[in-house]
C-alpha positions as CSV (number, residue, x, y, z in Angstrom):
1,X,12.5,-11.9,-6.4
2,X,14.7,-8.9,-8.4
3,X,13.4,-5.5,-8.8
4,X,11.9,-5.5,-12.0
5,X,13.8,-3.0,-14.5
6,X,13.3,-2.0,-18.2
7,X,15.7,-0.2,-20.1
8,X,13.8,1.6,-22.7
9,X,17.0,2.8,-24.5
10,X,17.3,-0.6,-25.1
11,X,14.0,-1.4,-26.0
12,X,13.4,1.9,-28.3
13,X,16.7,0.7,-30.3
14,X,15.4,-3.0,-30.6
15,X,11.7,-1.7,-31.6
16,X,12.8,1.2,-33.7
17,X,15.8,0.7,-34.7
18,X,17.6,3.9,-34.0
19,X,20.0,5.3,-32.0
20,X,19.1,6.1,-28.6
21,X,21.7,8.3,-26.7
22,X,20.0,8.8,-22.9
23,X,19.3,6.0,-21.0
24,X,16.4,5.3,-18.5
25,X,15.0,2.9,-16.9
26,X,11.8,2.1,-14.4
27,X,12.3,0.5,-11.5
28,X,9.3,-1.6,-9.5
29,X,10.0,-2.3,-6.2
30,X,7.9,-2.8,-2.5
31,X,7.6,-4.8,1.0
32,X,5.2,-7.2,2.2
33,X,4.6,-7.0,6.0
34,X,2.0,-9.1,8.4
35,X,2.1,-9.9,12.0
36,X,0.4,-11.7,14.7
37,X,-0.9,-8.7,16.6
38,X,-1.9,-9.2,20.2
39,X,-3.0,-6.2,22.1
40,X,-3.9,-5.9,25.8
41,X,-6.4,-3.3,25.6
42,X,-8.7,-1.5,22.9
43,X,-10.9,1.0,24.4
44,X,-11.6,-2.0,26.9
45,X,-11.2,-4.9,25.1
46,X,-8.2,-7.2,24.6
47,X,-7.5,-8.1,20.7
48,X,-5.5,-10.6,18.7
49,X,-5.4,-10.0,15.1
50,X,-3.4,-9.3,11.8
51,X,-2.1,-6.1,11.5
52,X,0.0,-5.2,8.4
53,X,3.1,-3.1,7.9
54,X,4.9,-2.8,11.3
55,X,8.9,-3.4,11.0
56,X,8.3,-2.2,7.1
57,X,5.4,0.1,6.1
58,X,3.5,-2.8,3.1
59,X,3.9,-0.7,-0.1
60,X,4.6,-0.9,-4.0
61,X,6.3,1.8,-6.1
62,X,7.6,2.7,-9.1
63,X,10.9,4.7,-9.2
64,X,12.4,6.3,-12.8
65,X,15.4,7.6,-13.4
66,X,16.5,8.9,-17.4
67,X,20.6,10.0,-17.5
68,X,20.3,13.5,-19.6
69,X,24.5,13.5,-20.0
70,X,26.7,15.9,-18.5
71,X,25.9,14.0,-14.7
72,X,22.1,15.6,-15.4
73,X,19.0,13.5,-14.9
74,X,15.6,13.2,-14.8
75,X,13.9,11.0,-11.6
76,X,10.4,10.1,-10.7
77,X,9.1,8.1,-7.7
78,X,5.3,6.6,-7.4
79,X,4.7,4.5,-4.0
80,X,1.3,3.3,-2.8
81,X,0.7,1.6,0.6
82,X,-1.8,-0.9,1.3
83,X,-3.5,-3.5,4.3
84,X,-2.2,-6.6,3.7
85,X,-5.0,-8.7,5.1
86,X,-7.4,-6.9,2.9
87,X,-5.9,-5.6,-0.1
88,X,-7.3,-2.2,0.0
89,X,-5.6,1.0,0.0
90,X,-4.4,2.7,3.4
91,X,-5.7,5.7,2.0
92,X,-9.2,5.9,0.2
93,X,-9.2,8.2,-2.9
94,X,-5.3,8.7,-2.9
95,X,-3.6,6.2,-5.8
96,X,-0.2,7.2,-5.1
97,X,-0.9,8.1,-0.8
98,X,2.6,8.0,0.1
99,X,5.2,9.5,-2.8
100,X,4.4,10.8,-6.1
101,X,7.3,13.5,-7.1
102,X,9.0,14.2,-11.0
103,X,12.3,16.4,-10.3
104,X,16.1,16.8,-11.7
105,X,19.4,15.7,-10.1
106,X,22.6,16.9,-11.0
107,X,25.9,15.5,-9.2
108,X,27.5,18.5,-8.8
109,X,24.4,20.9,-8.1
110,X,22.2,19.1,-5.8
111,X,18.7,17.4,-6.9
112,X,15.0,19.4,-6.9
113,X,11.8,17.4,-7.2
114,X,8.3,18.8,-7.5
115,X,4.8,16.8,-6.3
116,X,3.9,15.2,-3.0
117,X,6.9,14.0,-1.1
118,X,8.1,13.4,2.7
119,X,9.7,16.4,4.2
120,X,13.4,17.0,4.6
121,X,12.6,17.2,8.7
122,X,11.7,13.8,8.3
123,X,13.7,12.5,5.7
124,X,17.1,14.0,7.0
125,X,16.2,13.8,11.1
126,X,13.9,10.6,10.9
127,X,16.7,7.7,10.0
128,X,18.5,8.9,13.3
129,X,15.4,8.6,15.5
130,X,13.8,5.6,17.3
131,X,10.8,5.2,14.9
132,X,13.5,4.3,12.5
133,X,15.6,1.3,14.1
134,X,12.8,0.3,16.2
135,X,9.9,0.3,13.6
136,X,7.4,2.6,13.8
137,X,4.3,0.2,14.9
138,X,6.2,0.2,18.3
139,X,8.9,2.6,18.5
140,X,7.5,6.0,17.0
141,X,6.6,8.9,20.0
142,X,3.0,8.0,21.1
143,X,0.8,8.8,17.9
144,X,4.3,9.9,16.0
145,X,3.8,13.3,17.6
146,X,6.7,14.4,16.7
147,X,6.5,13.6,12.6
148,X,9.0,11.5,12.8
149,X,7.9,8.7,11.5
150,X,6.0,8.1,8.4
151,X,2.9,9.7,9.1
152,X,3.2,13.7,7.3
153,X,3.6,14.2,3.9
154,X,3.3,17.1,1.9
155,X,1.7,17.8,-0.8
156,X,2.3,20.2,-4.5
157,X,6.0,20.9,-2.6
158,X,9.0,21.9,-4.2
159,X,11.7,20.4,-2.1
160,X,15.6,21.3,-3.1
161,X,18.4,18.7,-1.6
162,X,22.4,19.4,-1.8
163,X,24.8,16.6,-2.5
164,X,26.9,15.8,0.2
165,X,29.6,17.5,1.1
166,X,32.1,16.5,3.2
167,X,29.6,14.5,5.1
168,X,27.2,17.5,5.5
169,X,23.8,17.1,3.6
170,X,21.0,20.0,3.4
171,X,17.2,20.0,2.4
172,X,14.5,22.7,2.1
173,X,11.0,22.2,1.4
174,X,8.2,24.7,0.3
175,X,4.4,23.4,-0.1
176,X,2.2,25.2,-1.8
177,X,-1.4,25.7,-0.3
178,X,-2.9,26.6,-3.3
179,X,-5.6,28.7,-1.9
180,X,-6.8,31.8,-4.3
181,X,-5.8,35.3,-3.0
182,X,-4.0,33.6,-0.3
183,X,-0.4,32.3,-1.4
184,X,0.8,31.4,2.1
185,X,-2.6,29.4,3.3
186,X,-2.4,26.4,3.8
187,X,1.4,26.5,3.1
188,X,4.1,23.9,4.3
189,X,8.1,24.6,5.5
190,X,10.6,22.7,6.2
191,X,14.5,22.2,6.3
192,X,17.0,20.0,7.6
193,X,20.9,19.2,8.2
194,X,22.5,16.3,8.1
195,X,26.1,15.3,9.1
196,X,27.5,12.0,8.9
197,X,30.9,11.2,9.5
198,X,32.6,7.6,10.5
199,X,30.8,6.6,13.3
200,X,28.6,9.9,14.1
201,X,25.5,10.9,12.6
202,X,24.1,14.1,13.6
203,X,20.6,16.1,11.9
204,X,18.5,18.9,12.9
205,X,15.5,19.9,11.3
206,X,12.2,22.0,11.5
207,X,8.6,21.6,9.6
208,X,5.7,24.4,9.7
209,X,2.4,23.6,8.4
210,X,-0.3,25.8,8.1
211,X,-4.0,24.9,8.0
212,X,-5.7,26.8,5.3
213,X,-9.0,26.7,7.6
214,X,-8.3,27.7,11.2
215,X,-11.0,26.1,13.4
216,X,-11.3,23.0,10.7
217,X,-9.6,20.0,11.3
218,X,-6.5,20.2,8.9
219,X,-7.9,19.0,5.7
220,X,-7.5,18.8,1.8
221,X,-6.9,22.5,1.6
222,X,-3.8,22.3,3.2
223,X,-0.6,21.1,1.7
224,X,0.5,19.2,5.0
225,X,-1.0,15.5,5.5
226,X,-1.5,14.9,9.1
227,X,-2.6,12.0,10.8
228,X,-5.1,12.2,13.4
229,X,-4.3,10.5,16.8
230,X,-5.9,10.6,20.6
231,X,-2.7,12.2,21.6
232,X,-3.2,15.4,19.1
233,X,-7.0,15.3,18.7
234,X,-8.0,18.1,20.4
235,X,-5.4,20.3,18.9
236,X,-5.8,19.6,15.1
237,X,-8.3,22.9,14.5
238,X,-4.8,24.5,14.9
239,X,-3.4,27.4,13.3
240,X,0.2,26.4,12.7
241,X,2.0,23.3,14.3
242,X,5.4,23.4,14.6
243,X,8.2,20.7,14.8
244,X,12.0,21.4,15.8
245,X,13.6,18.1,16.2
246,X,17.8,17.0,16.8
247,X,19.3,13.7,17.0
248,X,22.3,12.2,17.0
249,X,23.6,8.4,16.4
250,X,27.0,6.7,17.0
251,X,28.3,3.2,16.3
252,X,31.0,1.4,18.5
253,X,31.5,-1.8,16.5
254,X,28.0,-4.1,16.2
255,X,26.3,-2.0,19.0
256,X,24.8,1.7,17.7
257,X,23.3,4.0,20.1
258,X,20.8,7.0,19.7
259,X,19.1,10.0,21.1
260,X,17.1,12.7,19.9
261,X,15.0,15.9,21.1
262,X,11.4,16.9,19.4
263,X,9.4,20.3,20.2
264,X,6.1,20.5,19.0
265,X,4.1,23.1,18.8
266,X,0.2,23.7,18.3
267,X,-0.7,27.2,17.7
268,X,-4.6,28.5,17.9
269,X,-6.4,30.7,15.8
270,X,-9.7,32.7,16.6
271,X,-11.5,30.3,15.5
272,X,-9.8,26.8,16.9
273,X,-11.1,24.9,19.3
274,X,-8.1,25.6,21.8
275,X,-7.2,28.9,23.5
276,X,-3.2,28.3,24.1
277,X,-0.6,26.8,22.1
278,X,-0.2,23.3,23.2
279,X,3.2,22.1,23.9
280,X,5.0,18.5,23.5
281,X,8.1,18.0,24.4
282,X,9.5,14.7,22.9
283,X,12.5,12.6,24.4
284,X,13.5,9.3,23.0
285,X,16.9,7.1,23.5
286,X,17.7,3.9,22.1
287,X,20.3,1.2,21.5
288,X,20.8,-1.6,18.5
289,X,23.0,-4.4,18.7
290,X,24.1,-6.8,15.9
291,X,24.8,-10.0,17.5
292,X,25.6,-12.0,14.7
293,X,25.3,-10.8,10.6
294,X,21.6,-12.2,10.5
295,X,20.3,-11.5,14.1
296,X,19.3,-8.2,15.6
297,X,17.7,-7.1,18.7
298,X,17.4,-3.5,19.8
299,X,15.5,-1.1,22.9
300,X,14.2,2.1,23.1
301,X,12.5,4.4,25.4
302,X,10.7,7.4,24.8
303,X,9.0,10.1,26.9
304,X,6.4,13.1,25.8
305,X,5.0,15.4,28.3
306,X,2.6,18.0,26.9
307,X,3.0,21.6,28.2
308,X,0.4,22.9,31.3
309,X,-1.9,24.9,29.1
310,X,-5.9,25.3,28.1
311,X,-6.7,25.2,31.9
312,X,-5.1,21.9,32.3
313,X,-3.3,22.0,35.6
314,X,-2.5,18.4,35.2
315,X,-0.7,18.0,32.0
316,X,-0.4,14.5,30.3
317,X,2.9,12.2,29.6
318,X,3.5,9.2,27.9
319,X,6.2,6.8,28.8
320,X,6.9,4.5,26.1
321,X,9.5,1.6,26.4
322,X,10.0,-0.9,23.4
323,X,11.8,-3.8,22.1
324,X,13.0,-5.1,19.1
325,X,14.2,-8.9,17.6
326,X,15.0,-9.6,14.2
327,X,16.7,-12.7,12.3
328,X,17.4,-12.3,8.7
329,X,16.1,-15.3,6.5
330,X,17.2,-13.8,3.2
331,X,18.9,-10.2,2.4
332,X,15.3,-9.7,1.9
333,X,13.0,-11.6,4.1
334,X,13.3,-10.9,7.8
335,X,11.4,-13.0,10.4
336,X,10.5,-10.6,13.5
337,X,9.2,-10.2,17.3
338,X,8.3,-6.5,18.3
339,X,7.0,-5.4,22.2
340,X,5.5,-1.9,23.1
341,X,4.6,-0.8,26.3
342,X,2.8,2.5,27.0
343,X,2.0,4.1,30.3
344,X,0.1,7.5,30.3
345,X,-0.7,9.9,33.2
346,X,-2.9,13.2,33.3
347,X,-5.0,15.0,31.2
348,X,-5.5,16.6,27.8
349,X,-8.1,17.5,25.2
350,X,-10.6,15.3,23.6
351,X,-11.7,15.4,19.6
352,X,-13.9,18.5,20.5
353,X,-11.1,20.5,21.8
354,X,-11.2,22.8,25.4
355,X,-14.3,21.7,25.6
356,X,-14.0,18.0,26.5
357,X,-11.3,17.6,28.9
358,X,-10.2,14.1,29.0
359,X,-7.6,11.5,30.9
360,X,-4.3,11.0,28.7
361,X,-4.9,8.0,26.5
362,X,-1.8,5.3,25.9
363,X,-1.2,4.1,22.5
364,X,2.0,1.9,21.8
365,X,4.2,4.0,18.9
366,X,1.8,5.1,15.9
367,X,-0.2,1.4,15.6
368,X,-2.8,2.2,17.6
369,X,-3.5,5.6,17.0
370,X,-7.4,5.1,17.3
371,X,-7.4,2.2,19.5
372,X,-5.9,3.6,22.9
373,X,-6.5,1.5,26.2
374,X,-9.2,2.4,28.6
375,X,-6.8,1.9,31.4
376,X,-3.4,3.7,31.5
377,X,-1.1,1.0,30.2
378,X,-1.1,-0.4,26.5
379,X,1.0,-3.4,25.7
380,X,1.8,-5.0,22.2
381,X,3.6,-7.6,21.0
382,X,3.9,-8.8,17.4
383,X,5.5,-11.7,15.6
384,X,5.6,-11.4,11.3
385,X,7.6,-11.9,8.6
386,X,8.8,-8.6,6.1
387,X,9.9,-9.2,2.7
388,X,11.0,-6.5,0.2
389,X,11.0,-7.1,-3.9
């Protein structure tokens, strides 16, 4: 099925009449995702089901783009998510949960959009990380601690992007928080780097977002989205997190290999329910082979360890290794197989902070987020089919 596209400098000449000098047009795109789901363990129990949007995230959009002359334009991009098995929104109250930015873009001076958009650490970092060429449902850090998968958003941000230059593309980010007699709470930051260049692809980026509340969960006030996950859920009365991320990516013919680095950082206030910043340090390497123009497969392993802090002694780590097959029906119907498996060691903090010290959880990538195993290994394998209008 083609995007559907309507020229309404066509249209307004047809209905009106007139000349019509700019041109525009609206774009409606999206991805359909299921999958078998089997799980070995759910807080205790073992599960088969239907789990939605795992090699592609299930979403519609609308994307608009009106040529103002002189290589000037105006652009606007709409995208909603949804659960494919039950039609309703990923996101209760939030029409538009993942995109919703109105912005220029000029060829020569770079592009500036305005609403609630991904950041430039993920947006220039994240294609180069496993989350990426693995899928996130099995290849993201454990509970995408590291943001670099699709889980942070932020929201009333002004984000500024050049064009590229010589292979060398740069982002910054500022979210407002919003918050009377406060202009910095609840404010987001970010900028990235982005090189590319034959085979090499290199990005660094870095994301800071405040909580407008310190001691409350990060909430509406705050312009940063954050998911919540048993890996971070004792730290999300933070502060200030932190993310500093690098990665690098080069192709040698139909194999492509990967690596990046993530430092994440959760800093208290007086009022959180921690004492000392909590510390992640995120490794992940991976490796994708092509082995024929419709068939896929692809590895990854990924390692967190927290930082010894809050009086554990014993500091928890995550060892996630996953696998990847896909065959190509169409250019846009893929028929897939992905396998996580999670093994998780120590201690951290549960939901109510330093007060509730608890064993490190495993969940495989950022699909079972909730869900964690009661023992210390978490496996999942999925089988679905992904098609994109």
């Amino acid at each position: 099925m083609k995007s559907k596209t309507l020229n309404h400098g066509v249209l307004l000449a047809a209905m009106y009449g007139t000349n019509v000098f700019a041109q525009s047009s609206v774009t409606l795109y999206g991805a359909v995702d299921d999958a078998v789901t089997y799980v070995n363990n759910q807080k205790g129990h073992s599960n088969v089901y239907l789990r939605s949007g795992n090699l592609t995230t299930s979403v519609w959009g609308l994307t608009g783009v009106e040529d103002l002359g002189g290589g000037l334009a105006t652009i606007f991009q709409v995208e909603s998510s949804f659960d494919m098995n039950s039609g309703a929104a990923t996101t209760s109250g939030l029409i538009f949960n993942r995109q919703a930015y109105l912005g220029l873009r000029d060829q020569k001076y770079g592009t500036v959009t305005m609403g609630r958009q991904y950041t430039p650490y993920f947006l220039l970092v994240g294609p180069l990380a496993p989350a990426a060429t693995m899928a996130g449902a099995v290849g993201a850090q454990p509970g995408d601690i590291d943001s670099l998968d699709k889980t942070t958003r932020a929201n009333s941000s002004v984000t500024y992007t050049s064009p590229v230059f010589r292979g060398l593309q740069a982002s910054a980010m500022y979210g407002f928080g919003g918050n009377p007699g406060s202009i910095g709470s609840g404010q987001t930051i970010s900028a990235a780097l982005q090189y590319s260049s034959g085979p090499l692809g290199v990005a660094a980026g870095y994301l800071r977002m405040d909580n407008a509340q310190p001691g409350v969960v990060f909430g509406s006030t705050s312009s940063a989205s954050l998911g919540t996950t048993v890996v971070n859920q004792g730290y999300l009365t933070a502060s200030r997190i932190e993310d500093a991320a690098i990665a690098a990516n080069y192709t040698i013919g139909a194999l492509r290999l990967g690596a990046v680095y993530a430092n994440v950082r959760y800093l208290p206030g007086n009022q959180s329910a921690f004492l000392d910043t909590a510390v992640f340090n995120n490794y992940g390497i991976f490796g994708t082979y092509r082995i024929r123009p419709d068939l896929e497969s692809a590895a990854a392993v990924s390692y967190t360890v927290a930082s010894k802090a809050n009086t554990i002694q014993d500091r928890a780590k995550y060892l996630l290794f996953s696998l990847k097959q896909a065959y190509l029906l169409s250019k846009r119907t893929t028929l897939y197989a992905l396998e996580g498996f999670t093994h998780a060691t120590g201690k951290t903090l549960g939901a109510s902070g330093i007060k509730t010290i608890v064993a490190a959880a495993p969940v495989v990538g950022d699909s079972q987020n909730l869900t964690p195993s009661s023992t210390p290994n978490q496996v999942v394998v999925m089988l679905g089919i992904a098609s994109k209008f």
